[in-house]
mmCIF file of the N, C-alpha and C atoms, coordinates in Angstrom:
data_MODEL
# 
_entry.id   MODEL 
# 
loop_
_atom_site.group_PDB 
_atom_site.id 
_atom_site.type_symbol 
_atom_site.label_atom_id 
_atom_site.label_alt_id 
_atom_site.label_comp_id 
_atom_site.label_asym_id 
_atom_site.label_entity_id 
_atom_site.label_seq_id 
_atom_site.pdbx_PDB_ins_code 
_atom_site.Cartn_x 
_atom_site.Cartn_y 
_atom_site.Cartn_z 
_atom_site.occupancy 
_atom_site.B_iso_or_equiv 
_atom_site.pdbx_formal_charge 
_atom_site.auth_seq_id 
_atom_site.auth_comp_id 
_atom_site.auth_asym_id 
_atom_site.auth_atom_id 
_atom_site.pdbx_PDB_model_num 
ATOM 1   N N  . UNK A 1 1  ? -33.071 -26.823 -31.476 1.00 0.00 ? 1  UNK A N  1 
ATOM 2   C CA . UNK A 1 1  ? -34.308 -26.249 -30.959 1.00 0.00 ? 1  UNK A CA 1 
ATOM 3   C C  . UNK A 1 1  ? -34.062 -24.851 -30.381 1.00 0.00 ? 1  UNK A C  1 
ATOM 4   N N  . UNK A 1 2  ? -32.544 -24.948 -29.408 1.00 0.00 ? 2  UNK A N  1 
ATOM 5   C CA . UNK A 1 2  ? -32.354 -23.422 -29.027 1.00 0.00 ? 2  UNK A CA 1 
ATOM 6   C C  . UNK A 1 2  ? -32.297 -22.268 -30.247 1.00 0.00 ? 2  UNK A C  1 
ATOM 7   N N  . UNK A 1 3  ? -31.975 -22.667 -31.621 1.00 0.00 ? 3  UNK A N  1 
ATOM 8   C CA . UNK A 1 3  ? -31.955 -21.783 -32.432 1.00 0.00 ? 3  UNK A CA 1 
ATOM 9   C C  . UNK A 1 3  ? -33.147 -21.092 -32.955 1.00 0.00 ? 3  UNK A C  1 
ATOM 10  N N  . UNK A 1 4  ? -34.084 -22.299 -33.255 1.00 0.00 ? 4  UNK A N  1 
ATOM 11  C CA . UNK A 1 4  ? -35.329 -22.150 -33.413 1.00 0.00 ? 4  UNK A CA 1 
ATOM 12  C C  . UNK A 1 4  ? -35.869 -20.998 -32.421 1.00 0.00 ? 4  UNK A C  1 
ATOM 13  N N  . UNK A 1 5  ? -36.082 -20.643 -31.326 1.00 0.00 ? 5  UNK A N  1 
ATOM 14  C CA . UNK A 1 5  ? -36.295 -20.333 -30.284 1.00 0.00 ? 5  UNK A CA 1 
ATOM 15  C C  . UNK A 1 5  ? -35.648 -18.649 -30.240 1.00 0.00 ? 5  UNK A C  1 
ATOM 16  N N  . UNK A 1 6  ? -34.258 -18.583 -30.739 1.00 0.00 ? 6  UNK A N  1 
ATOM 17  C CA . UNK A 1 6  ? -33.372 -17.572 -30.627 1.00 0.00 ? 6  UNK A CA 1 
ATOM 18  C C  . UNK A 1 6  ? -34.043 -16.701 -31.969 1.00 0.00 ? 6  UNK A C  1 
ATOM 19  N N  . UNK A 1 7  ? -34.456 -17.694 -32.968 1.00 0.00 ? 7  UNK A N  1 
ATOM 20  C CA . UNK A 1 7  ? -34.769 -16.869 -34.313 1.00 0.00 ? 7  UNK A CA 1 
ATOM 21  C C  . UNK A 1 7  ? -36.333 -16.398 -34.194 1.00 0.00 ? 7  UNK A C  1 
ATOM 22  N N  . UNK A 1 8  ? -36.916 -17.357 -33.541 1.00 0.00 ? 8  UNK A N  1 
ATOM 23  C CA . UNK A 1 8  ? -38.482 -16.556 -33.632 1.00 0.00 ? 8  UNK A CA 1 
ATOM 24  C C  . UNK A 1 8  ? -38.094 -15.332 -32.120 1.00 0.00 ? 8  UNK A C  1 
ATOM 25  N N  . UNK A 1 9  ? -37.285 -15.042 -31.085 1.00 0.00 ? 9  UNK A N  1 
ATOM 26  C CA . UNK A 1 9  ? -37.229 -14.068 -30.305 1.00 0.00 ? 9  UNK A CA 1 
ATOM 27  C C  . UNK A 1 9  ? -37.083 -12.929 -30.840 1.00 0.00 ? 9  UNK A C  1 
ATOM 28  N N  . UNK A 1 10 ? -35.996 -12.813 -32.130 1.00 0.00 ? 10 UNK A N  1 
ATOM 29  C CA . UNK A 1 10 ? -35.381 -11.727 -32.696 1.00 0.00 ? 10 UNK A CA 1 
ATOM 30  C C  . UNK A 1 10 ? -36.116 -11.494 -33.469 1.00 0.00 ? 10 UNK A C  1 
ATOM 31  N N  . UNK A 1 11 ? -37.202 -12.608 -34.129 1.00 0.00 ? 11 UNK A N  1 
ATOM 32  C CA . UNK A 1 11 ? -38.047 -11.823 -35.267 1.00 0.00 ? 11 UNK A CA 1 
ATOM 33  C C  . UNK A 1 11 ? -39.305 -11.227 -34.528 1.00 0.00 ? 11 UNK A C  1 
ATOM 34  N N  . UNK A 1 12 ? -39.830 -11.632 -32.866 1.00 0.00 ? 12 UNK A N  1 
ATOM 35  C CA . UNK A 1 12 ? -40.516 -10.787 -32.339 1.00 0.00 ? 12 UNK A CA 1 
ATOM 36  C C  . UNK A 1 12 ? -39.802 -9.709  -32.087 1.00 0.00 ? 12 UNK A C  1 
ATOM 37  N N  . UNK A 1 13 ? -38.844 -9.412  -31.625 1.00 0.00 ? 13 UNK A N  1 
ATOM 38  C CA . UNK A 1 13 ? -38.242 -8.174  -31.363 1.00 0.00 ? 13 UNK A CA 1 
ATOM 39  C C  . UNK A 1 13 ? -38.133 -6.759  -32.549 1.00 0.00 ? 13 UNK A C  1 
ATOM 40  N N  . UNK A 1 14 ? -37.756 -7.390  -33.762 1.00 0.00 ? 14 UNK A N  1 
ATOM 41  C CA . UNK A 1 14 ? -37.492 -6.506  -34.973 1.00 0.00 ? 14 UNK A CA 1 
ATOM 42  C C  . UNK A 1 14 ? -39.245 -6.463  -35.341 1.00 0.00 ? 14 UNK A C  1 
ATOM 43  N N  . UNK A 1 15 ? -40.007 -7.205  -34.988 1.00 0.00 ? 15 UNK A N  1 
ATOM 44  C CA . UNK A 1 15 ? -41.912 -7.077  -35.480 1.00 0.00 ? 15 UNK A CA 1 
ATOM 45  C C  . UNK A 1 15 ? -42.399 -6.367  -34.483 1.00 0.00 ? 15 UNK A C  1 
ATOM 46  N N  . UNK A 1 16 ? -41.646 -6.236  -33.417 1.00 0.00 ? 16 UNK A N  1 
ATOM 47  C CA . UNK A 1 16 ? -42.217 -4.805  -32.013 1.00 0.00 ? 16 UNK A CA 1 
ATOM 48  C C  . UNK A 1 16 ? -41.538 -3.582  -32.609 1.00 0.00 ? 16 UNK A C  1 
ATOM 49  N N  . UNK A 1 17 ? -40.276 -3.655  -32.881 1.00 0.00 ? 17 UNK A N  1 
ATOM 50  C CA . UNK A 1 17 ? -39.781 -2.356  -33.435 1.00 0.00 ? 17 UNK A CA 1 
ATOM 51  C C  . UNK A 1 17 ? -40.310 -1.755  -34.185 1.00 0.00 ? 17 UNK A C  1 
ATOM 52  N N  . UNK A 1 18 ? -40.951 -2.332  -35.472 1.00 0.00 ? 18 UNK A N  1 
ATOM 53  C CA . UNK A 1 18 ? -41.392 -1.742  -36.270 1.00 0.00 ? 18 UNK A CA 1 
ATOM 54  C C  . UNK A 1 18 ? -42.339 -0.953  -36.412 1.00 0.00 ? 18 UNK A C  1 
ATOM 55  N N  . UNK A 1 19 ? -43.397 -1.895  -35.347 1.00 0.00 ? 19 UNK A N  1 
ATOM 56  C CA . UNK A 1 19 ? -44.718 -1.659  -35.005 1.00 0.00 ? 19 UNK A CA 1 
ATOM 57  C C  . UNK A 1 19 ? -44.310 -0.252  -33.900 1.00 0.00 ? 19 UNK A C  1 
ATOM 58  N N  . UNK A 1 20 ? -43.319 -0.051  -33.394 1.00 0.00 ? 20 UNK A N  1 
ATOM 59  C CA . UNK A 1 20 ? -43.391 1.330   -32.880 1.00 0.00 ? 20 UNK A CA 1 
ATOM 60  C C  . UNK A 1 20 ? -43.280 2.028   -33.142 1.00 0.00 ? 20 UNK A C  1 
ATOM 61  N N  . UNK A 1 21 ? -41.984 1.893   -34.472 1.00 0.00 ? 21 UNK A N  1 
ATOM 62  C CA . UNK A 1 21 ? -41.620 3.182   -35.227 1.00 0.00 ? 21 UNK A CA 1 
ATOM 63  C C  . UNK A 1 21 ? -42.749 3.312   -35.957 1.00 0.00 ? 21 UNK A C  1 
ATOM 64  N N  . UNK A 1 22 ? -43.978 2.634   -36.675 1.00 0.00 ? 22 UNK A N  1 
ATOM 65  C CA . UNK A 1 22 ? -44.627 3.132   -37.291 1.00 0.00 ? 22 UNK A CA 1 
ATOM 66  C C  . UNK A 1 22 ? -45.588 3.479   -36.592 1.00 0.00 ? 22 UNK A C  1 
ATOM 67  N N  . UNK A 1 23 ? -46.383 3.325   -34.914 1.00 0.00 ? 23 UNK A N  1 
ATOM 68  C CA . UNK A 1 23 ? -46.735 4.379   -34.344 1.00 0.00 ? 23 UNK A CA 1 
ATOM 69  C C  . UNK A 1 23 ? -46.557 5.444   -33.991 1.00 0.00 ? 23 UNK A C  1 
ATOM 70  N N  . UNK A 1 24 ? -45.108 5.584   -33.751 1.00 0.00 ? 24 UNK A N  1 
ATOM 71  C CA . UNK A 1 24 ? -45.065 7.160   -34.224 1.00 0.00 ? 24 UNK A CA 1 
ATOM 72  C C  . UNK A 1 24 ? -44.466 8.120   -34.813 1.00 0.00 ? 24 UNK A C  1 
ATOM 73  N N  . UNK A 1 25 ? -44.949 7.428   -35.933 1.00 0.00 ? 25 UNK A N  1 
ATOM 74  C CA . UNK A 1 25 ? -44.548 7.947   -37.218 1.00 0.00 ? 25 UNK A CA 1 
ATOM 75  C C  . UNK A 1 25 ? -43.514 9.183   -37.449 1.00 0.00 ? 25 UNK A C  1 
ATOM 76  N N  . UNK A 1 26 ? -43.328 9.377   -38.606 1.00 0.00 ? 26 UNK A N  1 
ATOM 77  C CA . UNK A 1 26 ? -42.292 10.336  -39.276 1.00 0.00 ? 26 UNK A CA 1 
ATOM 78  C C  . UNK A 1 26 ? -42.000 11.925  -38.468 1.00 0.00 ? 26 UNK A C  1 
ATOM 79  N N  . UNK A 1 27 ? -40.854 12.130  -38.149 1.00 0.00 ? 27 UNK A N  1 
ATOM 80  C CA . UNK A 1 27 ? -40.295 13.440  -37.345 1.00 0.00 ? 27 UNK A CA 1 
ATOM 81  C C  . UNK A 1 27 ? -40.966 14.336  -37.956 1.00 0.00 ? 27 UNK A C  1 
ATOM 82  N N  . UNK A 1 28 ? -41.424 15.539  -37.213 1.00 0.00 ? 28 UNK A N  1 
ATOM 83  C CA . UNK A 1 28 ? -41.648 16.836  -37.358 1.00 0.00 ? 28 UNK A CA 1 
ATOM 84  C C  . UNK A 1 28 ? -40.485 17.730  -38.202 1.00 0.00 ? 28 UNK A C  1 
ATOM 85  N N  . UNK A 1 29 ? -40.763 18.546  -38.596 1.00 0.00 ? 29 UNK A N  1 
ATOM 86  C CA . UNK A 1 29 ? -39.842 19.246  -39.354 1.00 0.00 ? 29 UNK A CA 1 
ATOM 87  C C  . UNK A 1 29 ? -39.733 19.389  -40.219 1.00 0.00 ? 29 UNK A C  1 
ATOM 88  N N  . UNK A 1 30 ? -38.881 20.372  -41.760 1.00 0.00 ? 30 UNK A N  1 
ATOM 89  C CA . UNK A 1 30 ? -38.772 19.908  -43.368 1.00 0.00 ? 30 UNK A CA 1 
ATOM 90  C C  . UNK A 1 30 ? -37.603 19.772  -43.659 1.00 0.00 ? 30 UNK A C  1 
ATOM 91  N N  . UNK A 1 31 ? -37.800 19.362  -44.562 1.00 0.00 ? 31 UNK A N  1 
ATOM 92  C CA . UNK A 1 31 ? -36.352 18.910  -45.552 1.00 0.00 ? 31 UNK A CA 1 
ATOM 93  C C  . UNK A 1 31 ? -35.489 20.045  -46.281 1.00 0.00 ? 31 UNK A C  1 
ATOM 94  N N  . UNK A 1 32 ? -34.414 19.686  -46.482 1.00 0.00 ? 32 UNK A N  1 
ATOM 95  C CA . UNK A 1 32 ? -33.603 20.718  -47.003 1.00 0.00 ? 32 UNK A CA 1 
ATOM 96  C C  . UNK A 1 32 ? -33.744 21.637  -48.493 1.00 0.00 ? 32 UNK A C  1 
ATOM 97  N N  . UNK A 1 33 ? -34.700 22.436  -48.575 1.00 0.00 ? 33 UNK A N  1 
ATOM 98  C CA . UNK A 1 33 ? -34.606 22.885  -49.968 1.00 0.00 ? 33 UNK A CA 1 
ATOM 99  C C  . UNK A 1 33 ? -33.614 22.975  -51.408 1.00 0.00 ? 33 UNK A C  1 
ATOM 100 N N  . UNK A 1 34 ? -32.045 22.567  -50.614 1.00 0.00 ? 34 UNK A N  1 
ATOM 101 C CA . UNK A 1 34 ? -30.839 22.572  -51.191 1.00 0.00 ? 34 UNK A CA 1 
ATOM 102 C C  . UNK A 1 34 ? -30.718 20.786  -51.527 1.00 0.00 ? 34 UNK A C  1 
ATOM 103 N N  . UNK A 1 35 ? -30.128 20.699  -52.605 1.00 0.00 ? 35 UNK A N  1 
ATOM 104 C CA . UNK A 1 35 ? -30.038 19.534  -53.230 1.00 0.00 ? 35 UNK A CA 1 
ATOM 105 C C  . UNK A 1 35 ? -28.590 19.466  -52.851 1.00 0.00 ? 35 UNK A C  1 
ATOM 106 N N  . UNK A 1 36 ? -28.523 17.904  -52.624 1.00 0.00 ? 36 UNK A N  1 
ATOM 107 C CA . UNK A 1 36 ? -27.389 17.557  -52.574 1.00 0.00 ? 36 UNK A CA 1 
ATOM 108 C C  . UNK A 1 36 ? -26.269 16.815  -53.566 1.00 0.00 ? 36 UNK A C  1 
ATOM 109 N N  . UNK A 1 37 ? -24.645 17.406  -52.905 1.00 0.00 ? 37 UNK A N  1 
ATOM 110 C CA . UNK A 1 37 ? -24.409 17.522  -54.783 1.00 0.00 ? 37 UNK A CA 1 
ATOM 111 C C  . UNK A 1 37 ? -24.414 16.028  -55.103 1.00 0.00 ? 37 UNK A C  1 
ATOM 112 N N  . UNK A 1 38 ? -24.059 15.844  -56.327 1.00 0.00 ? 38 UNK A N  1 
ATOM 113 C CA . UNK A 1 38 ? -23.873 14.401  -57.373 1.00 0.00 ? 38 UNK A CA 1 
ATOM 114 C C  . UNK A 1 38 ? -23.104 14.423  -58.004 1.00 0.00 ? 38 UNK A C  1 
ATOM 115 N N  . UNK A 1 39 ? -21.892 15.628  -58.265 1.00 0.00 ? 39 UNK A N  1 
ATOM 116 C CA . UNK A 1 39 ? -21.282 15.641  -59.261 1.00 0.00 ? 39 UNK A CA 1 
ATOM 117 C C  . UNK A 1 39 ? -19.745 15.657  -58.463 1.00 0.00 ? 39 UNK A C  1 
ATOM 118 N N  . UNK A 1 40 ? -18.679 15.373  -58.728 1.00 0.00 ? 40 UNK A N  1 
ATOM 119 C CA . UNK A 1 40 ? -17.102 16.095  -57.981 1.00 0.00 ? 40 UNK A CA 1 
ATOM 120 C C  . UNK A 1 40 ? -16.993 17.506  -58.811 1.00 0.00 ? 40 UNK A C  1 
ATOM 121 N N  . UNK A 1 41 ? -16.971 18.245  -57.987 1.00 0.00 ? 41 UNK A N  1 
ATOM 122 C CA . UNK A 1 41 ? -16.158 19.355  -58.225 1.00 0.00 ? 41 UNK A CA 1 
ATOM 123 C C  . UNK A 1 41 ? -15.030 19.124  -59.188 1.00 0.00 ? 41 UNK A C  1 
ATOM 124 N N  . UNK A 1 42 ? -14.717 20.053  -60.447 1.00 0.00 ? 42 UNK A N  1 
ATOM 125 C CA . UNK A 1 42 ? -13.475 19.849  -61.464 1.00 0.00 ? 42 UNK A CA 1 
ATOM 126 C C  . UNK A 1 42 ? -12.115 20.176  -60.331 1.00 0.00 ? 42 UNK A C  1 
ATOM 127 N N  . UNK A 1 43 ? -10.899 19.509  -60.150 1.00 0.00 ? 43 UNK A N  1 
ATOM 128 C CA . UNK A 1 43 ? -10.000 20.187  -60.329 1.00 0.00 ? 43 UNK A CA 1 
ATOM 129 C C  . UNK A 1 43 ? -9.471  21.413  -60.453 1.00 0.00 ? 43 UNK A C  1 
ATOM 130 N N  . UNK A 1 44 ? -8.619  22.532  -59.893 1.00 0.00 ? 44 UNK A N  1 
ATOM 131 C CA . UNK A 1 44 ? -7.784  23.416  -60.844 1.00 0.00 ? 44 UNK A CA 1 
ATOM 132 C C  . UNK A 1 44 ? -6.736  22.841  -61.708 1.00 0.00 ? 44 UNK A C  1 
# 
């Protein structure tokens, strides 16, 4: 029963988190116009 108990706490906890981060929403600012690489560099 204590588990029961431990698992619905943590799933209120991670269902408050969420609900905050998505009040307030996404940071100010922009993104990097520069792509980031994908490739390794060759060797000399």
């Amino acid at each position: 029963m204590r588990a029961l108990v431990a698992a619905a706490i943590g799933m209120a906890a991670a269902f408050a988190l969420v609900l905050a981060v998505t009040a307030i929403g996404p940071p100010g600012g922009r993104t990097s116009p520069k792509p980031l690489l994908t490739t390794v560099p060759a060797h000399p």
